[in-house]
FIKOLZA-1660 file (N, C-alpha, C; in steps of 0.1 Angstrom, whole numbers, plus 5000, padded with zeros to 4 digits):
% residues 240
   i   px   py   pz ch aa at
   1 4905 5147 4903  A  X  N
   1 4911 5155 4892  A  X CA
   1 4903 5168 4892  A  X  C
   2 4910 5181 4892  A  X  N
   2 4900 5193 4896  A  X CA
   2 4897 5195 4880  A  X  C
   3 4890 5204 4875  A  X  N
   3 4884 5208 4861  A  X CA
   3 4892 5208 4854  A  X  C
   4 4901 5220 4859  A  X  N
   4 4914 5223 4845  A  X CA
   4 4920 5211 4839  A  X  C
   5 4922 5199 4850  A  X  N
   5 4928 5194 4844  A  X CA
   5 4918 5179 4839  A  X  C
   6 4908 5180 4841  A  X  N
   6 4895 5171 4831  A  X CA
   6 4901 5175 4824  A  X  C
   7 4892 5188 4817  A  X  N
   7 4889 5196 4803  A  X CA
   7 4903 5194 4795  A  X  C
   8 4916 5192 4801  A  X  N
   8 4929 5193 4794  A  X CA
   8 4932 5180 4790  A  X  C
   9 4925 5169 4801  A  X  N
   9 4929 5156 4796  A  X CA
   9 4913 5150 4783  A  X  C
  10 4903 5151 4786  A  X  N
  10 4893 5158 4778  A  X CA
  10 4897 5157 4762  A  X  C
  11 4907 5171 4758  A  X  N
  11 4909 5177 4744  A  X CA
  11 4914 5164 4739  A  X  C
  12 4921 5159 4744  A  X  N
  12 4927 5148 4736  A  X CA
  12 4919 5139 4730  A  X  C
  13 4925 5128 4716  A  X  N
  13 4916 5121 4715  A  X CA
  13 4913 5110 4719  A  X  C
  14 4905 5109 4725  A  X  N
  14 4897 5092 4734  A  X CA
  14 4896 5084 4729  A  X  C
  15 4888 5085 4714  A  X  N
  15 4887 5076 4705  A  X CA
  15 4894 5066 4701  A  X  C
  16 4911 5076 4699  A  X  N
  16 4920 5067 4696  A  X CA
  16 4930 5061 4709  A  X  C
  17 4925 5073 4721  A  X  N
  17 4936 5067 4729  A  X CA
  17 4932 5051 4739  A  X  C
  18 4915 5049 4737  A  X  N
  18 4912 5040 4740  A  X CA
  18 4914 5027 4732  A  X  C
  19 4913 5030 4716  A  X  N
  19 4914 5019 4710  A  X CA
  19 4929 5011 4715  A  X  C
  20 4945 5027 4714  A  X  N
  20 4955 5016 4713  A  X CA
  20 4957 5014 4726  A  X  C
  21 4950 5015 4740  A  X  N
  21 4952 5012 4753  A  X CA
  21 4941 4997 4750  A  X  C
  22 4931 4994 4746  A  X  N
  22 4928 4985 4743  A  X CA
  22 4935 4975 4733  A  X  C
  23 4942 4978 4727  A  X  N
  23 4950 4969 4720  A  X CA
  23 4960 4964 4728  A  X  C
  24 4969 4976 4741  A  X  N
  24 4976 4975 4746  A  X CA
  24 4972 4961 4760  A  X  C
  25 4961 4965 4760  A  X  N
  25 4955 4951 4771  A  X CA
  25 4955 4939 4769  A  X  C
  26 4958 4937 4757  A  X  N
  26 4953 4917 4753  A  X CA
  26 4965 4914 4758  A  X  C
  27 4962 4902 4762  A  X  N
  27 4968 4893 4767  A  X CA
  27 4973 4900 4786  A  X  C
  28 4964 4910 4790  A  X  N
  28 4970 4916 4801  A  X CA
  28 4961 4909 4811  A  X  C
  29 4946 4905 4806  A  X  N
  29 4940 4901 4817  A  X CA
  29 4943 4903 4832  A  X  C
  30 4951 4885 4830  A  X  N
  30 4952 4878 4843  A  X CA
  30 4962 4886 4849  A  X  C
  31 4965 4897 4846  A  X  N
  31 4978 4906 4852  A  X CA
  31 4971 4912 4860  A  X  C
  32 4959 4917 4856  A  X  N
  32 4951 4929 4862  A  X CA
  32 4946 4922 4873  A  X  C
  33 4936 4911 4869  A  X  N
  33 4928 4901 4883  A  X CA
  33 4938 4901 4889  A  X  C
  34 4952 4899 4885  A  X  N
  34 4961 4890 4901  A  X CA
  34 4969 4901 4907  A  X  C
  35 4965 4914 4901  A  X  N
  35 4974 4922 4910  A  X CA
  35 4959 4928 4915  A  X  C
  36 4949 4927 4911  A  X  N
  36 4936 4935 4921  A  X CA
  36 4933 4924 4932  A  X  C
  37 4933 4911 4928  A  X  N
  37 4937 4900 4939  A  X CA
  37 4949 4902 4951  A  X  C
  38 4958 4903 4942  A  X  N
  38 4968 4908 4958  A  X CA
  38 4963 4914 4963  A  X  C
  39 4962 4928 4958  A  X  N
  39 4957 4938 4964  A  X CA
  39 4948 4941 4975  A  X  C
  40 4933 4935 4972  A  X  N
  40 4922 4931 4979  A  X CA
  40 4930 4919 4990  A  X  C
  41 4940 4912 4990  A  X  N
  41 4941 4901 5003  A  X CA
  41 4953 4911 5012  A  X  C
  42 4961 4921 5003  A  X  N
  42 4972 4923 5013  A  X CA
  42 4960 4936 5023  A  X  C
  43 4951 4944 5016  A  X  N
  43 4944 4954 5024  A  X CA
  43 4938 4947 5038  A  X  C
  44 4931 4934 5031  A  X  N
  44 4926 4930 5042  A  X CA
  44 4930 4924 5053  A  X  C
  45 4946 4917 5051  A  X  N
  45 4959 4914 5057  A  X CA
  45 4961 4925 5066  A  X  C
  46 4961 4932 5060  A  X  N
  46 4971 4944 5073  A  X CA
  46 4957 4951 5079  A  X  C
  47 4944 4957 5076  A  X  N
  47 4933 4959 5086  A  X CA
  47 4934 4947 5099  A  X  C
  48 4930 4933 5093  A  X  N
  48 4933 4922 5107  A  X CA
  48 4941 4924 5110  A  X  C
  49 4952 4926 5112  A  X  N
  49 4965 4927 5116  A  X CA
  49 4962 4933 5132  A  X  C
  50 4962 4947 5124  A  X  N
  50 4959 4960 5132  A  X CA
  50 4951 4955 5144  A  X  C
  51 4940 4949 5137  A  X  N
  51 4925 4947 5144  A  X CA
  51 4929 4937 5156  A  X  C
  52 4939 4930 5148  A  X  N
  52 4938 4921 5158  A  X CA
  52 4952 4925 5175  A  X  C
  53 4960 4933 5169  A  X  N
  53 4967 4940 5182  A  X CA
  53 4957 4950 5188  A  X  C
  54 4952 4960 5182  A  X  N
  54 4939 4967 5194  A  X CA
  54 4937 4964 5200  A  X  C
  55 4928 4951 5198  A  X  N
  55 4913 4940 5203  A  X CA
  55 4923 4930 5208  A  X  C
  56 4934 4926 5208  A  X  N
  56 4945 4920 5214  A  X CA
  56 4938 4904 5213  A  X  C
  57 4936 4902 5197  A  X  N
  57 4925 4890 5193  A  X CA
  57 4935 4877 5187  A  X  C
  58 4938 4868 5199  A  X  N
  58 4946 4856 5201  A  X CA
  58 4942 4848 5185  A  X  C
  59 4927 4847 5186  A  X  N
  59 4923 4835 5178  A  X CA
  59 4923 4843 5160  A  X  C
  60 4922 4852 5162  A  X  N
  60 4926 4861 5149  A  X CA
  60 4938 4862 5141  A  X  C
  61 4946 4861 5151  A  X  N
  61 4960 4864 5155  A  X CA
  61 4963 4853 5147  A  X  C
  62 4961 4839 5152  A  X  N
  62 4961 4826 5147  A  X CA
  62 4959 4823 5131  A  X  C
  63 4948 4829 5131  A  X  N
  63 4940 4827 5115  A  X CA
  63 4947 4838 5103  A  X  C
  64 4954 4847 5108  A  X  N
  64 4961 4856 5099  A  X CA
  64 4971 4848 5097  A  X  C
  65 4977 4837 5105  A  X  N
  65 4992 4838 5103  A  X CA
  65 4991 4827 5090  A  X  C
  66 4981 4815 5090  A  X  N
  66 4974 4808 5083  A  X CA
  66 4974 4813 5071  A  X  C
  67 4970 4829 5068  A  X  N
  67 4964 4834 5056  A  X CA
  67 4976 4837 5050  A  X  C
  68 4989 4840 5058  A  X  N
  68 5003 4849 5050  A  X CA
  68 5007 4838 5039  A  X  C
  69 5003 4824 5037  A  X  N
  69 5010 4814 5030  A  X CA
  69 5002 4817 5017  A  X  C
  70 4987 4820 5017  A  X  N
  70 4978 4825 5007  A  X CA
  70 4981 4831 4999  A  X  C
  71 4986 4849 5005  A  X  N
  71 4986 4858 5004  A  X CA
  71 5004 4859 4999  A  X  C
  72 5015 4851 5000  A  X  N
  72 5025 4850 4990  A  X CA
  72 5020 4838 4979  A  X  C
  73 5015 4827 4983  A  X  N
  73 5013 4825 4968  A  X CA
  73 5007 4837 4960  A  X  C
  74 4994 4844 4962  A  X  N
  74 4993 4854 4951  A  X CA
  74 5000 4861 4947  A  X  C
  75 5007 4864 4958  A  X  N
  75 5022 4875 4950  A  X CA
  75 5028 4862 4939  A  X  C
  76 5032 4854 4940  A  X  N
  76 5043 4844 4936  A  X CA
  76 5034 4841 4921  A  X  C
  77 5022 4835 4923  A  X  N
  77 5016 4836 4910  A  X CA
  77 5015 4845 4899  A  X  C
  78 5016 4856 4904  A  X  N
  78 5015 4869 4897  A  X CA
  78 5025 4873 4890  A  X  C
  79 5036 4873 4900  A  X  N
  79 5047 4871 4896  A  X CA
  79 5051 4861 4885  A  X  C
  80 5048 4849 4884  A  X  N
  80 5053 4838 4875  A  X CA
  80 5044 4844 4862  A  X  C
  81 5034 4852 4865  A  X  N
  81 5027 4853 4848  A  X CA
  81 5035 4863 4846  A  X  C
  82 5039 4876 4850  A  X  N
  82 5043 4884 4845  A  X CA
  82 5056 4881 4838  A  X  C
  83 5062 4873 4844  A  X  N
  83 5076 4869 4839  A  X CA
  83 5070 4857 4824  A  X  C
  84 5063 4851 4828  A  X  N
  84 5062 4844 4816  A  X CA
  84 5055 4853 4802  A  X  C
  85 5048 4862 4806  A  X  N
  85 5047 4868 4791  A  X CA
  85 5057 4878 4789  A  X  C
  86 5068 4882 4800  A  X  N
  86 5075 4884 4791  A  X CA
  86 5090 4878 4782  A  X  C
  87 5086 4864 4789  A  X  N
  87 5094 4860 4779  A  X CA
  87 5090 4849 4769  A  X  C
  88 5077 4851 4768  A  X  N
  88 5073 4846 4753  A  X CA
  88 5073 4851 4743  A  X  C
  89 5078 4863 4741  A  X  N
  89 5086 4866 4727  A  X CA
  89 5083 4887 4729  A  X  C
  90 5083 4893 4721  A  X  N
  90 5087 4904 4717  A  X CA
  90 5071 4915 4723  A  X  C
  91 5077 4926 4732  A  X  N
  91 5065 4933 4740  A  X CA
  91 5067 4949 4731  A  X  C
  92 5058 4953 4729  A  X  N
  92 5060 4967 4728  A  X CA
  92 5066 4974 4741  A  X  C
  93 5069 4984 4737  A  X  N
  93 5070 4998 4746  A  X CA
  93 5066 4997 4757  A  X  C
  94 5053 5002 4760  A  X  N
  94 5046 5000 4768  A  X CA
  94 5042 4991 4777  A  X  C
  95 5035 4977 4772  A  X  N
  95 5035 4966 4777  A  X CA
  95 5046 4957 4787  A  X  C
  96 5058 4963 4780  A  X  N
  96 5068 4957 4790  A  X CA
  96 5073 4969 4801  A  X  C
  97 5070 4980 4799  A  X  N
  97 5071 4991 4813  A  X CA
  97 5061 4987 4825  A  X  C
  98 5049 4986 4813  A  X  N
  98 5035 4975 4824  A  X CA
  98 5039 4971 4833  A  X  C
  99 5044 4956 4829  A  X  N
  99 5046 4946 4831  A  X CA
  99 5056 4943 4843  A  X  C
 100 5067 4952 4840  A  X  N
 100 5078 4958 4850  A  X CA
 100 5075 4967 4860  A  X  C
 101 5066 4972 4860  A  X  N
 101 5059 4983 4871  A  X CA
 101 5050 4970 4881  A  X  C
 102 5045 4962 4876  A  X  N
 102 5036 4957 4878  A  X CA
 102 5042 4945 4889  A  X  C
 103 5054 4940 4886  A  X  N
 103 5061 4933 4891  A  X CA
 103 5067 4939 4905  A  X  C
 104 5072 4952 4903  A  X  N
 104 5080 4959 4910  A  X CA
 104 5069 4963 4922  A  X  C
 105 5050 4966 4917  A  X  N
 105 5039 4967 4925  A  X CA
 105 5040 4955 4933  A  X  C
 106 5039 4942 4928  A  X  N
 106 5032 4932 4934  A  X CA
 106 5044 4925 4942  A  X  C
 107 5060 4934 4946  A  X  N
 107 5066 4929 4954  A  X CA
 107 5065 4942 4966  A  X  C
 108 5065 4950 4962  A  X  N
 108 5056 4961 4975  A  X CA
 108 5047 4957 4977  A  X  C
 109 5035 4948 4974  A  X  N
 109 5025 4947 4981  A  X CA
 109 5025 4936 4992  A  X  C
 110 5042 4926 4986  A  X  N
 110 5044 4915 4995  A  X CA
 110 5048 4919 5004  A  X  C
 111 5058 4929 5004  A  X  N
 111 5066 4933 5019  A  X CA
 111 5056 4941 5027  A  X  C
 112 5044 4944 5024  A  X  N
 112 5038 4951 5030  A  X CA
 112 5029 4944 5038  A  X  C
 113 5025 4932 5030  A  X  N
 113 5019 4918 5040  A  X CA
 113 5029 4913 5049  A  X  C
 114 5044 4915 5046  A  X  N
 114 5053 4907 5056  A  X CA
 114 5052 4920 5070  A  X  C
 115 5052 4929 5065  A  X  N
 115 5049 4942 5073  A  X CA
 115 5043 4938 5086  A  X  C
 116 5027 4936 5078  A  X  N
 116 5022 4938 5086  A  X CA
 116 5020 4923 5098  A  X  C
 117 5029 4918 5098  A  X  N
 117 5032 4902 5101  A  X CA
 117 5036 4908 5114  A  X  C
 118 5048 4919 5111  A  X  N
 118 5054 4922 5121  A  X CA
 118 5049 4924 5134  A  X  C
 119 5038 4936 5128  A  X  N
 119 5025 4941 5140  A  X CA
 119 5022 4925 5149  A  X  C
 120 5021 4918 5142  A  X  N
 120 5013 4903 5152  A  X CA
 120 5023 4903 5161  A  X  C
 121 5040 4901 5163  A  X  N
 121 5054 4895 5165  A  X CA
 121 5048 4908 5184  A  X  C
 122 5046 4917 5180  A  X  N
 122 5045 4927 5193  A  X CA
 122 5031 4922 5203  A  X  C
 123 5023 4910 5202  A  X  N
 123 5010 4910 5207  A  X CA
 123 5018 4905 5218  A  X  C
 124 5029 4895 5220  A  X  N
 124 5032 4891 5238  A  X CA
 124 5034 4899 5244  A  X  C
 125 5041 4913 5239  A  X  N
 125 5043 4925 5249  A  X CA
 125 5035 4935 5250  A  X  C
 126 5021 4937 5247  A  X  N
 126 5013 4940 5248  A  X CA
 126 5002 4937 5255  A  X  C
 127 4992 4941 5261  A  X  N
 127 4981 4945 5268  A  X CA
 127 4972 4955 5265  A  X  C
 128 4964 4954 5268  A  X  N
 128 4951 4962 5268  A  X CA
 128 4956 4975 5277  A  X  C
 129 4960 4971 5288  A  X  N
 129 4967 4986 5296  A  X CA
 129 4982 4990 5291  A  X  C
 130 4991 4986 5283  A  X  N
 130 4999 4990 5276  A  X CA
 130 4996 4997 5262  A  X  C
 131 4984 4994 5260  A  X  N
 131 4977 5005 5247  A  X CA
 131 4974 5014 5252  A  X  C
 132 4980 5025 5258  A  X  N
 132 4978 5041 5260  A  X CA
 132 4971 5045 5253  A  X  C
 133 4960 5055 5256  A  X  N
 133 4948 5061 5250  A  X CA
 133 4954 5069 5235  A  X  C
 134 4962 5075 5239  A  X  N
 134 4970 5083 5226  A  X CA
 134 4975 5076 5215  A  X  C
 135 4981 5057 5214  A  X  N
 135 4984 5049 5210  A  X CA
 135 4971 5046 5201  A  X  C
 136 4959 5045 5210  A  X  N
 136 4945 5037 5206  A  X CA
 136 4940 5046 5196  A  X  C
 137 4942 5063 5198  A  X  N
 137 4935 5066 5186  A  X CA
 137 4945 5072 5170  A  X  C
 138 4957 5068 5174  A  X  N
 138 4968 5074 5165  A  X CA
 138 4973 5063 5155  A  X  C
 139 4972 5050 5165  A  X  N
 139 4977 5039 5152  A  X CA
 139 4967 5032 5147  A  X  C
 140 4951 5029 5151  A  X  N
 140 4943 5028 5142  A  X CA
 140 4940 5045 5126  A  X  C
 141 4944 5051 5130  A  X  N
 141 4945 5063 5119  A  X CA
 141 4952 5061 5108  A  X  C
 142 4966 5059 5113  A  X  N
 142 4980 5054 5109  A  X CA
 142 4977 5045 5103  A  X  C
 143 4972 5032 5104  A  X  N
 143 4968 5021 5094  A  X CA
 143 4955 5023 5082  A  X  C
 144 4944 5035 5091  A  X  N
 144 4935 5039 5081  A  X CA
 144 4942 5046 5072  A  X  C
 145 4951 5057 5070  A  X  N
 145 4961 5061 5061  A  X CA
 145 4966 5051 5051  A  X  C
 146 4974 5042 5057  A  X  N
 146 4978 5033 5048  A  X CA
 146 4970 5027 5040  A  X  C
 147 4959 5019 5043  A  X  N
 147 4947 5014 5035  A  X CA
 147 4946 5024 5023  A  X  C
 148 4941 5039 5025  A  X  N
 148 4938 5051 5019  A  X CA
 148 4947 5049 5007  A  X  C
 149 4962 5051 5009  A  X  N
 149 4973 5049 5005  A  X CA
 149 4971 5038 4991  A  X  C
 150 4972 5025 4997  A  X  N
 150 4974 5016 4991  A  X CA
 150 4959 5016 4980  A  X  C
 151 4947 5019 4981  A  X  N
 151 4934 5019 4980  A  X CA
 151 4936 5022 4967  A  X  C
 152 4941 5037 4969  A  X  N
 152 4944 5048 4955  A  X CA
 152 4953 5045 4948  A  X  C
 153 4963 5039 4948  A  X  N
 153 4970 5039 4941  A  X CA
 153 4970 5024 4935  A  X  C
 154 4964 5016 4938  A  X  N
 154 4961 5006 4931  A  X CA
 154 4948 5006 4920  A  X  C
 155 4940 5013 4924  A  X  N
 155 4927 5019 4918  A  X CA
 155 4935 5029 4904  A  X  C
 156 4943 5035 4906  A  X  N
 156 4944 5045 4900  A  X CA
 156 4956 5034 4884  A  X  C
 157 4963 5026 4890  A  X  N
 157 4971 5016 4882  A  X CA
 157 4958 5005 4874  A  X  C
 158 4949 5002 4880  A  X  N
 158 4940 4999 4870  A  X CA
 158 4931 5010 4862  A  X  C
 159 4930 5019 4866  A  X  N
 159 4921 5029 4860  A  X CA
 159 4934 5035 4848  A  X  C
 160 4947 5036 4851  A  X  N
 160 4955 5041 4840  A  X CA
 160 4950 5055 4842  A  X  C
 161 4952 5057 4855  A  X  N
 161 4952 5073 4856  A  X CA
 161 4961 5082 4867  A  X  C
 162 4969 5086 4866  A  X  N
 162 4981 5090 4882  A  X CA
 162 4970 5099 4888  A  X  C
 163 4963 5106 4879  A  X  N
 163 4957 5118 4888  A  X CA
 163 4952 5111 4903  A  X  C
 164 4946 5101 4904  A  X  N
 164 4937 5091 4911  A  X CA
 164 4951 5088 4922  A  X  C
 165 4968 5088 4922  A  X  N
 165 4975 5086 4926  A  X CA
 165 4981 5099 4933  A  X  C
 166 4978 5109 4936  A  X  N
 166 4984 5119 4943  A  X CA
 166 4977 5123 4956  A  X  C
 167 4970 5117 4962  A  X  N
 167 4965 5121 4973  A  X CA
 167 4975 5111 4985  A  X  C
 168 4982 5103 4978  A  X  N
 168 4989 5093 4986  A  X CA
 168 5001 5098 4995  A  X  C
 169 5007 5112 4987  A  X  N
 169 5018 5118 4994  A  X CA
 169 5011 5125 5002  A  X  C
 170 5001 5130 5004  A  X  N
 170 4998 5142 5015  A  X CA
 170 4996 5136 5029  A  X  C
 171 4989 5121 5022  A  X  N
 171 4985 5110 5036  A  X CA
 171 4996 5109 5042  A  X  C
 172 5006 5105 5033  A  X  N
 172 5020 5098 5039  A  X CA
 172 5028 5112 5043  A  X  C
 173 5025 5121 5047  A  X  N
 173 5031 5134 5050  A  X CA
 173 5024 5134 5067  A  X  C
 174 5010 5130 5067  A  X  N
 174 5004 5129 5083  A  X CA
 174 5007 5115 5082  A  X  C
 175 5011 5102 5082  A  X  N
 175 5017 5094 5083  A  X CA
 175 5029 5093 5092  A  X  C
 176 5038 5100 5087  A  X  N
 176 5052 5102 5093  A  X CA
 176 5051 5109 5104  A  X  C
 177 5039 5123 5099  A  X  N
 177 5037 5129 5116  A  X CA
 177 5033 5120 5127  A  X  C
 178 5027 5115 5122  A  X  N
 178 5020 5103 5134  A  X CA
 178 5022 5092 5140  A  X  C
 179 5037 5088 5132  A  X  N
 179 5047 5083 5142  A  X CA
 179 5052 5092 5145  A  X  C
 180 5061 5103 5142  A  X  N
 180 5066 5106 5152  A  X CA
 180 5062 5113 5166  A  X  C
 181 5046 5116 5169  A  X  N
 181 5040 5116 5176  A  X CA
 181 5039 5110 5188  A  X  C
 182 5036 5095 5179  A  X  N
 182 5037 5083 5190  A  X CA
 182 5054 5078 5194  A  X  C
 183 5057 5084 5190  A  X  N
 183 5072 5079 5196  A  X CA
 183 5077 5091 5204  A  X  C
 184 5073 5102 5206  A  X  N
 184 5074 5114 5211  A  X CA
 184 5066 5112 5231  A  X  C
 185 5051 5108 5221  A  X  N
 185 5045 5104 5237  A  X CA
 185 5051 5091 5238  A  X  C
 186 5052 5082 5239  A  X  N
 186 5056 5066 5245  A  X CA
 186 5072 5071 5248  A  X  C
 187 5082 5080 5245  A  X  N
 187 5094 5083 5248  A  X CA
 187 5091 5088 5262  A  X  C
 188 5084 5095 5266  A  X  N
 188 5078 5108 5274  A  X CA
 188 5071 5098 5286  A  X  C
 189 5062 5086 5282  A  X  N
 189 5059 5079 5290  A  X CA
 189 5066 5068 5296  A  X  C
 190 5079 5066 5289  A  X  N
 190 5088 5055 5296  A  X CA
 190 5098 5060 5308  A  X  C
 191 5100 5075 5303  A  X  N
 191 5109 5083 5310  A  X CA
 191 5101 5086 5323  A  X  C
 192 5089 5085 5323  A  X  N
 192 5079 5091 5334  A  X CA
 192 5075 5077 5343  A  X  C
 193 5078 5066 5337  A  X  N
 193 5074 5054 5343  A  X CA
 193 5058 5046 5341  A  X  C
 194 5056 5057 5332  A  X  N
 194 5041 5050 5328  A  X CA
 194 5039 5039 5323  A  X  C
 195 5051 5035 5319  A  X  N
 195 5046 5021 5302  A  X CA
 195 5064 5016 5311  A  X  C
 196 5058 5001 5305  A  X  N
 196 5073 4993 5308  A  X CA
 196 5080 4992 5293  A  X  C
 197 5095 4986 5296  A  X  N
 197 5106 4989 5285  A  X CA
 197 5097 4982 5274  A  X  C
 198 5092 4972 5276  A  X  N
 198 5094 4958 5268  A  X CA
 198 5080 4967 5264  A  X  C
 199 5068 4971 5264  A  X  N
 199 5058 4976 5259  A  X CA
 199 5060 4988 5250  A  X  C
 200 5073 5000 5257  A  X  N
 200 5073 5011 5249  A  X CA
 200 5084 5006 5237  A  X  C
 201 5091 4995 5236  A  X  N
 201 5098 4994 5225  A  X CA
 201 5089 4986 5215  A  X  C
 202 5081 4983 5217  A  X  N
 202 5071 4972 5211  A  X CA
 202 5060 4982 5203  A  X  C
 203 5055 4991 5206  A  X  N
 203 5047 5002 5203  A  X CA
 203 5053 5010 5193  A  X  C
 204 5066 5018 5194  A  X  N
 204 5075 5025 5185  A  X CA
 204 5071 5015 5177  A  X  C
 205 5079 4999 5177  A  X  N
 205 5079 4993 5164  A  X CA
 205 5068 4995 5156  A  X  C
 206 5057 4988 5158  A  X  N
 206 5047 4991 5155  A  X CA
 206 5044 5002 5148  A  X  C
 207 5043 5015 5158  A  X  N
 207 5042 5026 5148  A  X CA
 207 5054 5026 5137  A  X  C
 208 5065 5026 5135  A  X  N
 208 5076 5026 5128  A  X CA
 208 5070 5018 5118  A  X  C
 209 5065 5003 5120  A  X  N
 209 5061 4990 5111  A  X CA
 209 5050 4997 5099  A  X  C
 210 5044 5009 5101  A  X  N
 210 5025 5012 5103  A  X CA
 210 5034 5024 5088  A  X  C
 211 5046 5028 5094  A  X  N
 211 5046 5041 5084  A  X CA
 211 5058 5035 5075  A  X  C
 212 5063 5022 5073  A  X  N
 212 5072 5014 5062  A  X CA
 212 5059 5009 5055  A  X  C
 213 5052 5003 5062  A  X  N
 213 5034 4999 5054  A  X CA
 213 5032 5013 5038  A  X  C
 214 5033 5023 5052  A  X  N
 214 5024 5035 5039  A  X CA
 214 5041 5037 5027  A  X  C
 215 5054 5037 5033  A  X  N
 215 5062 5038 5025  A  X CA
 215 5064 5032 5011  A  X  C
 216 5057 5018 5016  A  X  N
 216 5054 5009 5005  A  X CA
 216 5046 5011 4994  A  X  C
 217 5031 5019 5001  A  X  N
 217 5017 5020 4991  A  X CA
 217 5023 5034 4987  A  X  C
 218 5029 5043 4988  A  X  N
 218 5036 5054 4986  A  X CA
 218 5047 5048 4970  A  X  C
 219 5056 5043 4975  A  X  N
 219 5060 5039 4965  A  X CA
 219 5053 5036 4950  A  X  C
 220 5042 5026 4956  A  X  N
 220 5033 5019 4942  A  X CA
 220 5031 5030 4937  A  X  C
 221 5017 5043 4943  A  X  N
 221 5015 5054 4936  A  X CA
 221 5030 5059 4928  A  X  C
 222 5040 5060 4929  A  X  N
 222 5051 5064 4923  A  X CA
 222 5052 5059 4908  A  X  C
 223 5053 5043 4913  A  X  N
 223 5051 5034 4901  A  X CA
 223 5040 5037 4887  A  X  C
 224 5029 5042 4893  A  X  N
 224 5018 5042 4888  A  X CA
 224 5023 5054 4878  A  X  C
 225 5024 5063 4888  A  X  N
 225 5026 5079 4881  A  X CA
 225 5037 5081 4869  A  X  C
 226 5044 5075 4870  A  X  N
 226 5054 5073 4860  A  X CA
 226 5050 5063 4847  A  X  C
 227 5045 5053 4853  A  X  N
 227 5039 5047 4844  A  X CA
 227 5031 5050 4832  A  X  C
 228 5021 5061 4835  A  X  N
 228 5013 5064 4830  A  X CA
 228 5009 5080 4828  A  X  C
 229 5019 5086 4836  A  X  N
 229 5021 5101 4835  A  X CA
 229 5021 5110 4819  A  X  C
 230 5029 5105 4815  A  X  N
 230 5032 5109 4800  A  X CA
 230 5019 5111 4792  A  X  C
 231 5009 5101 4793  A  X  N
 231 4996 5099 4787  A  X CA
 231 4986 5110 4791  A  X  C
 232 4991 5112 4799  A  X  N
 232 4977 5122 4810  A  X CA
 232 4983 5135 4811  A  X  C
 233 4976 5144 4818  A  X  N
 233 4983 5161 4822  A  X CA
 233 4991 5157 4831  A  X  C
 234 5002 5168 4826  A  X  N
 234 5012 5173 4834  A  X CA
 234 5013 5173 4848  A  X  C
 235 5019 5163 4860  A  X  N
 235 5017 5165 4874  A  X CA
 235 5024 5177 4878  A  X  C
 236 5012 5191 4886  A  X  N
 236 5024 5199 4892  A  X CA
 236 5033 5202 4898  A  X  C
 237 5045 5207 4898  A  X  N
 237 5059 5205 4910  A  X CA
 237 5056 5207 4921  A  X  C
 238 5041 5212 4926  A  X  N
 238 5041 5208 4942  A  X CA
 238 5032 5196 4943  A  X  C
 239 5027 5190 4936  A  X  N
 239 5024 5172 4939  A  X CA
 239 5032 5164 4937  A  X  C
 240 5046 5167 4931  A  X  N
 240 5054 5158 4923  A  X CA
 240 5061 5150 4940  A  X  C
% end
């Protein structure tokens, strides 16, 4: 958040805007743990992921697939609370926008774990010599984006602050460049004979898979910002 817009968020009063944001939290708990829970398993879901096509890591490969059953129950639990307080009786304003944002987060965070499932589905047609040098340093970036992505905008949905949510569109701006990079050279290398069919369609995916990932953590920041925009300074029309 640069100064002007501290000092602007600042004037307001804290005193009271904490008490009724505190009032607004009871009963939100286990909403918060289980979506910082997702959160923390889908980040670490899609790094192995990645890690494990690079490193072309069989027995990793194995133990992720193990973990996907984990990593929707947390969604599924989270889900069942959120639905259950809202139907035990009458939500304010706010609480049920929450609640509904929250819901709508913690099913982007699932598809983003199915996402990154995908990346594993491409390890048979892959090799260590089908990872082209330009591949090796473009789609580990591509996934450090995403992380970035997802990082902030979940941070910024607990913190109840969007400002903390606008650095996600600039990522996902070199995001998209960065597939279409890698599908520019791997087009260029299949045409040339460098890379076989079955490796260069498997790579696109991949990269393609890497920038629906950030589409996803893109989205949440969205969620966030709307959520909570009203409360805070004004976002300007070129961060919007």
């Amino acid at each position: 958040m640069n100064p002007a817009s501290r000092s602007h968020y600042n004037s307001c009063d804290m005193s009271e805007t904490e008490k009724d944001r505190s009032e607004e939290r009871e009963g939100l708990e286990e909403v918060y743990q289980g979506l910082t829970t997702l959160g923390n398993r889908v980040e670490s879901v899609f790094a192995d992921c990645v890690l494990a096509l690079v490193e072309q890591d069989d027995e990793l490969a194995n133990t992720l697939r193990e973990d996907n059953v984990r990593t929707r129950d947390a969604w599924f639990e989270l889900d069942k609370t959120c639905t259950a307080i809202m139907s035990a009786g009458q939500l304010s304003e706010w609480k049920a926008r929450f609640l509904s944002a929250t819901i709508k987060i913690a099913m982007d965070m699932k598809r983003m774990a199915d996402e990154s499932f995908v990346i594993l589905e491409q390890m048979d047609n892959l090799s260590a010599g089908n990872m082209q040098s330009v591949t090796l340093e473009r789609i580990p970036r591509m996934a450090e984006i995403t992380q970035d992505m997802l990082t902030d905008s979940v941070q910024a949905l607990v913190d109840e602050n969007p400002g903390e949510a606008r650095a996600p569109k600039t990522l996902h701006r070199e995001l998209v460049s960065l597939n279409e990079e890698i599908y520019d050279d791997i087009t260029d290398r299949l045409s040339e004979g460098e890379t076989s069919a079955g490796a260069a369609v498997s790579l696109i995916l991949v990269a393609r898979t890497l920038q629906k990932v950030g589409d996803y953590a893109l989205d949440i920041s969205m969620h966030v910002r709307r959520l909570f925009g009203h409360n805070h300074v004004e976002i300007p029309p070129e961060e919007s």
